[in-house]
C-alpha positions in Angstrom: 57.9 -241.5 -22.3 57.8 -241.9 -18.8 55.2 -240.8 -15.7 54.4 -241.7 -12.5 51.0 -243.5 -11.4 48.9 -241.2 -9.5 49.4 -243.4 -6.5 53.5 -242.6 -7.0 52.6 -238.7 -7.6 50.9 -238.3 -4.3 53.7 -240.7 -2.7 56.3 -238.1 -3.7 54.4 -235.4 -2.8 53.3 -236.3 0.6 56.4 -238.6 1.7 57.8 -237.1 5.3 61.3 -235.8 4.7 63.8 -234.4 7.5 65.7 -233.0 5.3 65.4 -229.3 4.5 66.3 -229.6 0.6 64.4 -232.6 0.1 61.4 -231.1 1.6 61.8 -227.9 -0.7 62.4 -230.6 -3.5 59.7 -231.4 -2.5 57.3 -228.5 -3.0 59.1 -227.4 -6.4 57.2 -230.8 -7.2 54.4 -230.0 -6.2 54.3 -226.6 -7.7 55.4 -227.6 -11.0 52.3 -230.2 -10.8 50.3 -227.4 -10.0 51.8 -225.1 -12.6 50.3 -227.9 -15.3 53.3 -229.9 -15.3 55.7 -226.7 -16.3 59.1 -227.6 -17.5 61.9 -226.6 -14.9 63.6 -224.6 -17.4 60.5 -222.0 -17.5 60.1 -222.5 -13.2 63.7 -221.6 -12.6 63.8 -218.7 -14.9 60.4 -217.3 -13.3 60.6 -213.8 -11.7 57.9 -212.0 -9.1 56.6 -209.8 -12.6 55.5 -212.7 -14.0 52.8 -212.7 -11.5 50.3 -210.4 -11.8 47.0 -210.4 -9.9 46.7 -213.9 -9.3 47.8 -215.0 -12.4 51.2 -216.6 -13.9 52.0 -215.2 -16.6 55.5 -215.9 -18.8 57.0 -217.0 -21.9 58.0 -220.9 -22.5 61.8 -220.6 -22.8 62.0 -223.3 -25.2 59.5 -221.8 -27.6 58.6 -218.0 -26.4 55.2 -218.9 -26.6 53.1 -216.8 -24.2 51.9 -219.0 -21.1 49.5 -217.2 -19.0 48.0 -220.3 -15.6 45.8 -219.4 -12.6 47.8 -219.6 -9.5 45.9 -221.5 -7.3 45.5 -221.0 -3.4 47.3 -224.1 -3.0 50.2 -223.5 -5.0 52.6 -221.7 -2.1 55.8 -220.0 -2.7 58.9 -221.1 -1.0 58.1 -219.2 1.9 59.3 -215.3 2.8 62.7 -216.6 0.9 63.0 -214.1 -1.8 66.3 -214.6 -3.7 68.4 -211.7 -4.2 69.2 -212.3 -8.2 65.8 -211.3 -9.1 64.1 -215.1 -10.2 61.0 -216.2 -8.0 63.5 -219.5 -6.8 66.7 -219.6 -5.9 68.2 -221.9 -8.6 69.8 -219.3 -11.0 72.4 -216.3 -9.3 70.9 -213.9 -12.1 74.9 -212.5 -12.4 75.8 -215.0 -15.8 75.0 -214.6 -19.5 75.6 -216.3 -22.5 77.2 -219.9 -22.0 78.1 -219.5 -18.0 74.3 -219.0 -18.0 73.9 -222.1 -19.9 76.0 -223.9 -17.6 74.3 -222.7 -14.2 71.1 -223.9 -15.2 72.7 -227.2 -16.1 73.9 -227.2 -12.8 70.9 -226.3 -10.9 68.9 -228.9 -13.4 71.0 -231.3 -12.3 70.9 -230.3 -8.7 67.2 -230.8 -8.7 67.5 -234.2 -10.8 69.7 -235.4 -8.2 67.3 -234.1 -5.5 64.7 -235.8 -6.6 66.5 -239.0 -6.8 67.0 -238.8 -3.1 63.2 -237.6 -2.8 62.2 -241.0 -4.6 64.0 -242.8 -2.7 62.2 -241.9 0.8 59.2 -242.4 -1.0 59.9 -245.9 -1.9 59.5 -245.4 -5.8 61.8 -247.6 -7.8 61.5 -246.3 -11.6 63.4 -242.9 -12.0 61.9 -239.5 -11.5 63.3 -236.4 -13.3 62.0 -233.1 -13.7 60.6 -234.3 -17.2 59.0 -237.4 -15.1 56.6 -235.1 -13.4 56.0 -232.6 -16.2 55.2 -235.6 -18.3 53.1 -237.6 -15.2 50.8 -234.0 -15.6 49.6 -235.1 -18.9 49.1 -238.3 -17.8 47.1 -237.6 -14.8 44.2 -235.8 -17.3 44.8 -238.9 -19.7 43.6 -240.6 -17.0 41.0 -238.5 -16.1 39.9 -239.0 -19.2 40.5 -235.0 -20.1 40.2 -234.0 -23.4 43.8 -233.6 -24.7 42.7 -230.6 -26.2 42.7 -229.3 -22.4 45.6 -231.2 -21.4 47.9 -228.0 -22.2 47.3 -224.4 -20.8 45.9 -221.8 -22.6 47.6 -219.8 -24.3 47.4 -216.1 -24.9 48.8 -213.9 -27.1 
């Protein structure tokens, strides 16, 4: 499995962009970092009543399990930009079901795959960065911390 060094973390999350979809690349990085390396599929599908009180609070999509994080002061939302399809970020229209659901969040993975391409490439990282690079370089970052693994994964709440 594959992760970033913490040195290439903070590169791609501090690296100066111009451009405006690199720089929101950008932060969706750094908020799925925050988020304890979330998966995109659960950050795209993420809607404002999944927070409550301070706190993030969803199902895994893959799983269903119950997720319930802390959202830290830190961890800013794309601005005043609220989407009108109903999701926290505006990477899913809200309007498809079934397979054309299936096949907009392909698209919009992709999208953010190919993003972050670009992203990486500003920053001057040569090994590839996906979405599953940074939830993966989470884990890694408490390895090497030397966190317990046992804390290496939110809590969960049911």
């Amino acid at each position: 499995k594959k992760s970033l060094s913490l040195e290439n973390q903070h590169k791609l999350m501090t690296v100066k962009v111009e451009s405006e979809v690199l720089r929101e690349t950008q932060l969706v990085v750094c908020l799925l970092f925050q988020y304890a390396g979330m998966s995109f599929v659960d950050f795209a599908h993420l809607k404002e009543r999944n927070i409550k009180n301070g706190i993030l609070d969803y199902n895994r999509q893959k799983t269903g399990t119950p997720m319930r994080l802390e959202i830290l002061d830190t961890a800013e939302l794309m601005g005043d930009k609220k989407p009108a399809s109903g999701y926290l970020f505006p990477f899913l229209s809200g309007t498809k079901t079934g397979y054309e659901a299936y096949l907009e969040y392909n698209a919009a993975l992709s999208r953010f795959n190919r993003n972050l391409k670009a992203l990486k490439k500003a920053a001057g990282i040569a090994s590839d960065v996906t979405s599953y690079t940074i939830r993966h370089s989470f884990a890694m970052a408490l390895k090497e911390q030397n966190v317990p693994i046992s804390l290496s994964r939110p809590p969960r709440f049911i």
